[in-house]
DRENLUMKOL-791591 format. One record per residue (C-alpha): x, y, z; residue number from 1. Coordinates in pm, whole numbers, m for minus. Example, Ala and Ser with C-alpha at 12.3 -4.5 7.8 and 13.67 -1.06 7.14 Angstrom:
! residues 2
<rotor <1230 m450 780> 1>;
<rotor <1367 m106 714> 2>;
***
This chain:
! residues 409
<rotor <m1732 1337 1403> 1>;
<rotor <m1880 1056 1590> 2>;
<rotor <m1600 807 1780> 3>;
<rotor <m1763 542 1610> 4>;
<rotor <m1741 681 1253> 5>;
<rotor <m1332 538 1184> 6>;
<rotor <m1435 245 1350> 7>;
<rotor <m1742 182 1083> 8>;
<rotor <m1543 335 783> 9>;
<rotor <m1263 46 884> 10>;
<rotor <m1565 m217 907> 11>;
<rotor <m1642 m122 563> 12>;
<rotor <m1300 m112 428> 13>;
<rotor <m1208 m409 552> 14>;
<rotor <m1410 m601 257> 15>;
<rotor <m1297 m430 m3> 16>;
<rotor <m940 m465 104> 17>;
<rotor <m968 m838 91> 18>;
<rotor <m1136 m834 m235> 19>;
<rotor <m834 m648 m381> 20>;
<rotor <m572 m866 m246> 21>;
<rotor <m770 m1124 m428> 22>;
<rotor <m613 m1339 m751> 23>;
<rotor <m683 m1157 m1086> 24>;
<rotor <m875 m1521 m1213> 25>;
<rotor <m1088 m1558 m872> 26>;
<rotor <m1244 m1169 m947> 27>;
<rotor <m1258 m1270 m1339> 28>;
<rotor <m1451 m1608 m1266> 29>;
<rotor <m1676 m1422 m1016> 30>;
<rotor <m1721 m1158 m1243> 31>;
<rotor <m1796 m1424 m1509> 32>;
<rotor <m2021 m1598 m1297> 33>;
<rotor <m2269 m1301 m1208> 34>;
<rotor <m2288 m1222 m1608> 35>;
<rotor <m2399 m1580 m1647> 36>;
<rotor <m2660 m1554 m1407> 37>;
<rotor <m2808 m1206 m1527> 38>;
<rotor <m2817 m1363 m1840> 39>;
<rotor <m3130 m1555 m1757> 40>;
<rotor <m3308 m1293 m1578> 41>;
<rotor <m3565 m1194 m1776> 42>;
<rotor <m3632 m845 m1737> 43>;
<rotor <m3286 m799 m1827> 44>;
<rotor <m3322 m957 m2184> 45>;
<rotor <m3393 m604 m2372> 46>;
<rotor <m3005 m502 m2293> 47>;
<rotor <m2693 m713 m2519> 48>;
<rotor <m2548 m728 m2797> 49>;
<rotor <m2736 m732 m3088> 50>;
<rotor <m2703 m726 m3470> 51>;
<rotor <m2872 m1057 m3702> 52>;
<rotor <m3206 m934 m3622> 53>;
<rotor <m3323 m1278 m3750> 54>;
<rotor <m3678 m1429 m3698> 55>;
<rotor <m3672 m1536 m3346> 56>;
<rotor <m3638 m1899 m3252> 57>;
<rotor <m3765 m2031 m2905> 58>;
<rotor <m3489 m2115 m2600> 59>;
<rotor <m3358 m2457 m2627> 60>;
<rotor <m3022 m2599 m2438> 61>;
<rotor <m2801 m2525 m2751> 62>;
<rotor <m2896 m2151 m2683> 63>;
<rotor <m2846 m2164 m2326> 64>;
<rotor <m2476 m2333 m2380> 65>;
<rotor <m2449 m2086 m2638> 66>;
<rotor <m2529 m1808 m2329> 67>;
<rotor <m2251 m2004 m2095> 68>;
<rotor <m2024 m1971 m2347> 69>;
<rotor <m2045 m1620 m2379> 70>;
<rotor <m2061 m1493 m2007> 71>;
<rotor <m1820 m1792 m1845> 72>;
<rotor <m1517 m1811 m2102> 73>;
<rotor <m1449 m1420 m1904> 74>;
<rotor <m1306 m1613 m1610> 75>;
<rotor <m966 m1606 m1818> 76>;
<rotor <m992 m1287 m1980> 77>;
<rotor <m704 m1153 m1826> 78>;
<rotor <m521 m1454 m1796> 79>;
<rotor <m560 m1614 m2172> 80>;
<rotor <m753 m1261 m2353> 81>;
<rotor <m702 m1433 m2698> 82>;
<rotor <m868 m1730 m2615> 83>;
<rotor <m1173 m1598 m2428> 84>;
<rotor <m1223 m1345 m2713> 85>;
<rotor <m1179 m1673 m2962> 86>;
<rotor <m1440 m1871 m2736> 87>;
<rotor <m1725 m1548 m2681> 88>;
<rotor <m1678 m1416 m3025> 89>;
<rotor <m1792 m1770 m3133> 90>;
<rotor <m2095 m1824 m2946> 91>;
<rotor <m2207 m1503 m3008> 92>;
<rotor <m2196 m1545 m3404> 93>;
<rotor <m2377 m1874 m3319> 94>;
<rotor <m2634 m1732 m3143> 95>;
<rotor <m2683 m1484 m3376> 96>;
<rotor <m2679 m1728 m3672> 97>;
<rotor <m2921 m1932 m3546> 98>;
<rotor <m3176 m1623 m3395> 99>;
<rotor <m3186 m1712 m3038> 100>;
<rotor <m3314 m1396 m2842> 101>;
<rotor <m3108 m1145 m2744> 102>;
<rotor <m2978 m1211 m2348> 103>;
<rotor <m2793 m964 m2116> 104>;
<rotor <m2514 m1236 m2152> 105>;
<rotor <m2430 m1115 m2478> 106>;
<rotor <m2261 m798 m2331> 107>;
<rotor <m1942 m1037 m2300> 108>;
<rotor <m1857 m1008 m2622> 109>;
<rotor <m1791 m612 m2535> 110>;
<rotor <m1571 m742 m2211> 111>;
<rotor <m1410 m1007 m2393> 112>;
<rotor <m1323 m743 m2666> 113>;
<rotor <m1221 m467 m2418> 114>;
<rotor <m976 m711 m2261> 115>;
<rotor <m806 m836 m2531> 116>;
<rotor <m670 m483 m2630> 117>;
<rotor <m606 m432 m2281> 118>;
<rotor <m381 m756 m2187> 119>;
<rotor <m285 m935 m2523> 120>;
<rotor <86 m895 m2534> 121>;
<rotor <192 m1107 m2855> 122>;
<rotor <33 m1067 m3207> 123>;
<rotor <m214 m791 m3107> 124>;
<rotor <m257 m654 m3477> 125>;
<rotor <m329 m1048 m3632> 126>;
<rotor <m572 m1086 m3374> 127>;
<rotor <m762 m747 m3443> 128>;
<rotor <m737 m859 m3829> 129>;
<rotor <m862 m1216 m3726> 130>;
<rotor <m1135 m1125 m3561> 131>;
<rotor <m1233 m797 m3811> 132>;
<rotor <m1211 m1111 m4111> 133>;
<rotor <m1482 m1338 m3876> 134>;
<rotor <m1716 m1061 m3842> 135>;
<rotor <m1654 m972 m4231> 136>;
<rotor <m1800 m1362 m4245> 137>;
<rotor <m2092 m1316 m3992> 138>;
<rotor <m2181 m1049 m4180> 139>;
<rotor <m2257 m1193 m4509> 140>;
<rotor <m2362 m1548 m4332> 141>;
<rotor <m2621 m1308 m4131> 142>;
<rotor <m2732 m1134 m4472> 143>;
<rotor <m2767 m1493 m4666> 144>;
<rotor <m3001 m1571 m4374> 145>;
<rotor <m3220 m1264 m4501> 146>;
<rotor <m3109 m1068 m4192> 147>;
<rotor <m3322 m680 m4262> 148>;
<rotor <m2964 m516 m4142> 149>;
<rotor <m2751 m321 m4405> 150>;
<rotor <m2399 m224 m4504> 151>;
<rotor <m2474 90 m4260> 152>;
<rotor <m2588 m86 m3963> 153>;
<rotor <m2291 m365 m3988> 154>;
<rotor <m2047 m49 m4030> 155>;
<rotor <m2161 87 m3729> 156>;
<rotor <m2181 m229 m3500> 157>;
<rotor <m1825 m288 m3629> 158>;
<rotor <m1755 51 m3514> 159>;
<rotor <m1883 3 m3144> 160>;
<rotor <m1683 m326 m3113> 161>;
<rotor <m1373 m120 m3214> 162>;
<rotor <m1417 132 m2961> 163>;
<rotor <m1412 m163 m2690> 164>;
<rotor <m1075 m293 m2833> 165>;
<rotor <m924 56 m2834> 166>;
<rotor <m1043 152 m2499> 167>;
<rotor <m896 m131 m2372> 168>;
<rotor <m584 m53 m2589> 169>;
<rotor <m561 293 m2433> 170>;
<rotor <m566 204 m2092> 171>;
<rotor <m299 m82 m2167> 172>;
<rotor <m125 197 m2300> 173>;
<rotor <m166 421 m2006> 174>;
<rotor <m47 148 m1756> 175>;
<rotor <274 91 m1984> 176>;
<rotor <372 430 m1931> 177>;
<rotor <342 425 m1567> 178>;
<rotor <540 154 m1563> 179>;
<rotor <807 315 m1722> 180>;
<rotor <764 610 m1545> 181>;
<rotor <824 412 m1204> 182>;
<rotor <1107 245 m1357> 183>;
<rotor <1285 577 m1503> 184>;
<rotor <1253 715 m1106> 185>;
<rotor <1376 395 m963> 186>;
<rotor <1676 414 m1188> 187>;
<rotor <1743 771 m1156> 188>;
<rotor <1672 728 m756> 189>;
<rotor <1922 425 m792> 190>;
<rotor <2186 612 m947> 191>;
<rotor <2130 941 m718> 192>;
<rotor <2211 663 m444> 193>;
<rotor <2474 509 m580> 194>;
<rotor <2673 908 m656> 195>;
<rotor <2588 960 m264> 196>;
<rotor <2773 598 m149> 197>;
<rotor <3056 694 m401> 198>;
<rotor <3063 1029 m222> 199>;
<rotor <3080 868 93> 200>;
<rotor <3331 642 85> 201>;
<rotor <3517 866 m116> 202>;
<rotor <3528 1079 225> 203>;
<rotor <3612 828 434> 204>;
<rotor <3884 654 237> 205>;
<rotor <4074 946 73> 206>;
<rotor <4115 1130 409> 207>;
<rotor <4215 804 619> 208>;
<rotor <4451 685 404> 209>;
<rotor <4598 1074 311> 210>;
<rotor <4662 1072 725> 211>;
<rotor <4778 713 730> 212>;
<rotor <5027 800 404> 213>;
<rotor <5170 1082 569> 214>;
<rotor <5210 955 883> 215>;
<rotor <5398 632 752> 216>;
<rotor <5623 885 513> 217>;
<rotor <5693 1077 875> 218>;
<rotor <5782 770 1059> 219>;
<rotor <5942 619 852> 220>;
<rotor <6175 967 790> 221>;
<rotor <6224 917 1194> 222>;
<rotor <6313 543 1236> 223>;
<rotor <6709 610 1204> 224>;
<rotor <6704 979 1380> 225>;
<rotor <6437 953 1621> 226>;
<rotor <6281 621 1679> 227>;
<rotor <6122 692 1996> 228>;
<rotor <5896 942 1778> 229>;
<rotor <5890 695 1479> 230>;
<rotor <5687 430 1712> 231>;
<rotor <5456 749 1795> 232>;
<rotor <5420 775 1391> 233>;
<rotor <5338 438 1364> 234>;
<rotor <5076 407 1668> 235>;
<rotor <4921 747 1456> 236>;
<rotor <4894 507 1152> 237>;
<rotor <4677 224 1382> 238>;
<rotor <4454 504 1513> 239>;
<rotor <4386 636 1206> 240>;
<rotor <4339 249 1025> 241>;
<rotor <4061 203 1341> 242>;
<rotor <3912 474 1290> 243>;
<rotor <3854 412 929> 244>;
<rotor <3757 66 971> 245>;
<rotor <3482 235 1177> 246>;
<rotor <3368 480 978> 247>;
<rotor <3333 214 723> 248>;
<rotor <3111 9 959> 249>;
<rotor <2907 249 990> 250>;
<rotor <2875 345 589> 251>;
<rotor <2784 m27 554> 252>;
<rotor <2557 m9 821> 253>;
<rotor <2371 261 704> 254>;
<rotor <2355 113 371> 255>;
<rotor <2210 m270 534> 256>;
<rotor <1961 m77 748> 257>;
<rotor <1580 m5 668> 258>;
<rotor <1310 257 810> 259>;
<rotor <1436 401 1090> 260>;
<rotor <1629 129 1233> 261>;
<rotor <1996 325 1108> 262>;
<rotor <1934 597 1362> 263>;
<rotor <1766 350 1639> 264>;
<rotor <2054 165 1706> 265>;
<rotor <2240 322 1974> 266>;
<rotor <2595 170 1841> 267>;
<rotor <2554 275 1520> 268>;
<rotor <2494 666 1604> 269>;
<rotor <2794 672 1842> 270>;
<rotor <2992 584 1520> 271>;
<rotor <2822 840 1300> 272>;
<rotor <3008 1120 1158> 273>;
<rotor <2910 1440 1364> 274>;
<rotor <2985 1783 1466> 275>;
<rotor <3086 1662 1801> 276>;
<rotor <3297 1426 1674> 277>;
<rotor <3506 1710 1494> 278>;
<rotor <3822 1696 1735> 279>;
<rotor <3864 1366 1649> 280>;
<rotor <3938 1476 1309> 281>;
<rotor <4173 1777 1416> 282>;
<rotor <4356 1530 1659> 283>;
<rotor <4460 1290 1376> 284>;
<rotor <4530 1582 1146> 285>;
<rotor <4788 1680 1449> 286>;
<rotor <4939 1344 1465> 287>;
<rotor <5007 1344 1088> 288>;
<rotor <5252 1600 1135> 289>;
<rotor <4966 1900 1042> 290>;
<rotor <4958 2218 1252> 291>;
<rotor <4556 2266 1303> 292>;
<rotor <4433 2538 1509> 293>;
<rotor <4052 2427 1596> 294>;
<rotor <3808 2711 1753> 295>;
<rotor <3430 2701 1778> 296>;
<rotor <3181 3007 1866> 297>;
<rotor <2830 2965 1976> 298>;
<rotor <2620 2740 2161> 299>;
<rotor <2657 2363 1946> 300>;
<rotor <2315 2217 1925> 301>;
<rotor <2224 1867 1798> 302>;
<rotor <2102 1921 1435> 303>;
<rotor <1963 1688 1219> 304>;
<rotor <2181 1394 1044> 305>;
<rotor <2169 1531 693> 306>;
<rotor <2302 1893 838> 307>;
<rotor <2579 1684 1100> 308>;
<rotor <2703 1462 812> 309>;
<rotor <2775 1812 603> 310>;
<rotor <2928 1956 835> 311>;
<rotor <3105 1700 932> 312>;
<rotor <3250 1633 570> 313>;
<rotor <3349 1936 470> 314>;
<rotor <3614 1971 743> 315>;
<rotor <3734 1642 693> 316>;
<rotor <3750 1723 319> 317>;
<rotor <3969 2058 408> 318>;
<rotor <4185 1876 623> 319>;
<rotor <4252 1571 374> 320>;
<rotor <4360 1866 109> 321>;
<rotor <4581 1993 330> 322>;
<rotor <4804 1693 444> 323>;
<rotor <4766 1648 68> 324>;
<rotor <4833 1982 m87> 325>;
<rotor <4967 2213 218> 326>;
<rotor <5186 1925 439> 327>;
<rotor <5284 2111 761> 328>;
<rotor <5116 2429 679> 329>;
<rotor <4937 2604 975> 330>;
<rotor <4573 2482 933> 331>;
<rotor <4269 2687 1099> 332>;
<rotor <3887 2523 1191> 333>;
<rotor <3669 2773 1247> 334>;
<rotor <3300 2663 1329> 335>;
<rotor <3010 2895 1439> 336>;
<rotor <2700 2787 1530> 337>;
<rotor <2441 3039 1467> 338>;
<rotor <2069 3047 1588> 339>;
<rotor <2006 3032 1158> 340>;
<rotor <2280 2873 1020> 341>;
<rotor <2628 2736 1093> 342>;
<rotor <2901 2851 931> 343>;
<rotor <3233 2709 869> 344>;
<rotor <3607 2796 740> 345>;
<rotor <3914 2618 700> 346>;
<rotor <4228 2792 593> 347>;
<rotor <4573 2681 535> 348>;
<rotor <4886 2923 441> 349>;
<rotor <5074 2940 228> 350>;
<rotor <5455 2769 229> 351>;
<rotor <5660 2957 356> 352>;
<rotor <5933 3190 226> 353>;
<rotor <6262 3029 306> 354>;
<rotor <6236 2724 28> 355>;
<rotor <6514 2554 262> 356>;
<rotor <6215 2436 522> 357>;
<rotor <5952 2456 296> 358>;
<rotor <5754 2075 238> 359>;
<rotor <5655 1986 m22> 360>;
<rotor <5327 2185 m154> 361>;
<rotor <5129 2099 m474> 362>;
<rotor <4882 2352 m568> 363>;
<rotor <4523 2284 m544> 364>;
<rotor <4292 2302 m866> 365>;
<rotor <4066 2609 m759> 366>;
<rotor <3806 2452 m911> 367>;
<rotor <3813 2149 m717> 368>;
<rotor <3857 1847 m736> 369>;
<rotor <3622 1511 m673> 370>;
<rotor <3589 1554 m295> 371>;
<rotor <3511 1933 m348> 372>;
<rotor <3276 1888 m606> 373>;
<rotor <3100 1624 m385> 374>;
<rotor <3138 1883 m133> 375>;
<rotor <2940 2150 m316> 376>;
<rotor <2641 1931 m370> 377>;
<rotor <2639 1760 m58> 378>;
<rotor <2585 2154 93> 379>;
<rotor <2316 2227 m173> 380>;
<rotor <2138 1914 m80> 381>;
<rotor <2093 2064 282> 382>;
<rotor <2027 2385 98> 383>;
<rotor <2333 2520 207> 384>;
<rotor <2637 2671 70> 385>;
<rotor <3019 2626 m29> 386>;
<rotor <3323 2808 m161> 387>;
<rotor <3672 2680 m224> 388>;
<rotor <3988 2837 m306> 389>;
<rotor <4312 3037 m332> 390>;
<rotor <4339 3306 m96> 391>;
<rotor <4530 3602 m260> 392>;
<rotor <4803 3621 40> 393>;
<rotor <4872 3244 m30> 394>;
<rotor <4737 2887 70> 395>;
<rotor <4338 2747 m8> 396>;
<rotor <4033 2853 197> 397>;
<rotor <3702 2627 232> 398>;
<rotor <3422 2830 336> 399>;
<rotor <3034 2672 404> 400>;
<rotor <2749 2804 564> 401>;
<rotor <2465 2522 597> 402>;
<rotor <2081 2624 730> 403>;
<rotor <2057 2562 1122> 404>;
<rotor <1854 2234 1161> 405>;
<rotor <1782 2139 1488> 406>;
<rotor <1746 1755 1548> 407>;
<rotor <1442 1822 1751> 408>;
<rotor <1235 1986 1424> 409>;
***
């Protein structure tokens, strides 16, 4: 290919780009405009819109208004259809009345036809009767005349001007389904995003304010026996409220952002939810009172947001069940990072058998609850995997394996 060729096929595009950003009523009146002046060219005459076949009268300014009237009125054919079609439909029985030869400008009758099925919106059927009843009248006007035509040949141009009004109302009809079409995906893609923000926040608010409940609940059991410990408790809770309040700022700015400009700003991705921010997560789980044992195996490599934010969420999701379900149960993070896929498992006991020391433990629906569910098709979204529940020596285990993603791919 030549190095000049894009730089000609852009020359050339460049023209017809304008023209299409044009106003509907500047490309109608053009449009009109070239009809009107084809209209007079004479070896042009043998093609219109023909049907009195009346003795032939010579040119005289009536018939070239007549001609105007047919080929200009298009200007606002998309803009008023009923009215153009009123206006052309008109002149043309006029002309044809009065047997003025046939003129290429007749063929705006078929344009003015074809656009009124394609943009009338209000009384479509009265108009189609309206103008079925004027031709009904040229008809018989045309045969008192002594016009040579017959029921047959009237039939049949009745039939051609149909087909113009139900082309036009096919593709009117074709362009209304689109248009729902594009609206039924907007609203499904609008409630698919709305699920994923309820997801979200979901997340971040149930486990932040799970830690910040039992941390309050812990120092406030310590403010008469151990107070030194108590303000600990209570320096947990202001951690854990910051750390919300920034996970939250950077939900909403995610949500605010456009293009790419969520994962350009440099302040925004140190706030993102990520596998390397994972200790974070078994730190405050400590500080709520929760024994968590945290080990990773394999080489960690940045992977891509969809496959950090998963992973990221489902520990936090294990952890928030159990401060909720398992409160000071012994709580293990496993994460291994695999060349294909990384795999991850949470498991908390079981209470313990002396009922003296045990805390309270409520037992988890197997099945899941919101956060799991959200859990499960957050994984399948990334093509990845998840399964929750009771382990058959006691307490809950969360197991996921997501498909390795490298942030470089």
């Amino acid at each position: 290919m030549s190095p000049q060729t894009p730089w000609r096929r852009a020359l050339l595009r460049a023209p017809l780009d304008w023209w299409e950003e044009r106003d509907a009523f500047l490309k109608d009146g053009v449009l009109a405009l070239v009809l009107a002046l084809l209209a007079f060219v004479p070896t042009l005459s043998d093609i219109g819109a023909q049907i009195g076949d009346l003795p032939e009268r010579p040119a005289s300014a009536l018939s070239v208004g007549l001609i105007l009237s047919q080929t200009l009125p298009l200007a606002a054919r998309r803009r008023w259809p009923a009215g153009c079609l009123a206006v052309v439909a008109g002149a043309f029985a006029a002309h044809q009345a009065l047997g003025f030869a046939t003129t290429f400008g007749s063929l705006g009758l078929y344009l003015a036809l074809y656009s009124a099925g394609a943009h009338q919106v209000r009384f479509r059927p009265g108009l189609a009767g309206v103008v079925s009843a004027g031709y009904a009248v040229l008809a018989l006007v045309l045969d008192h005349l002594g016009s040579p035509q017959g029921i047959a040949d009237y039939l049949a141009f009745h039939l051609t001007l149909a087909a113009f009004w139900l082309v036009g109302s096919s593709v009117r009809t074709r362009r209304a389904e689109e248009a729902q079409r594009r609206r039924l995906t907007a609203e499904v893609a609008t409630a698919a995003e709305r699920a994923r923000i309820a997801g979200e926040l979901h997340d971040v608010v149930t486990h932040h304010v799970t830690a910040m409940v039992v941390q309050a609940d812990a120092a406030q059991f310590l403010l008469t026996s151990a107070p030194d410990k108590a303000r600990e408790g209570l320096s947990a809770v202001s951690d854990t409220g910051r750390r919300a309040l920034t996970e939250l700022r950077y939900l909403l700015g995610v949500l605010e952002a456009t293009g790419e400009s969520a994962s350009a700003d440099p302040a925004r991705a140190d706030r993102a939810p990520a596998l390397g921010r994972l200790g974070d997560l078994v730190e405050q789980a400590r500080r709520s009172g929760q024994p968590v044992e945290f080990s990773e195996q394999g080489e960690r490599r940045a992977q891509s947001v969809d496959v950090e934010l998963a992973a990221y969420r489902v520990v936090q999701e294990a952890l928030t069940n159990a401060m909720k379900y398992a409160a000071g149960q012994t709580t293990r993070v496993l994460v291994r990072h695999g060349e294909e896929r990384i795999e991850i498992k949470v498991t908390t006991d079981g209470p313990p058998t002396s009922p003296a020391v045990a805390p309270a433990v409520r037992k988890p629906d197997p099945a899941g609850g919101r956060g799991l569910a959200g859990l499960r098709a957050r994984t399948r979204m990334v093509n990845g995997e998840l399964e929750a529940g009771p382990r058959p020596e006691g307490g809950f285990e969360v197991h996921a394996t997501i498909p390795s993603k490298p942030a470089s791919e």
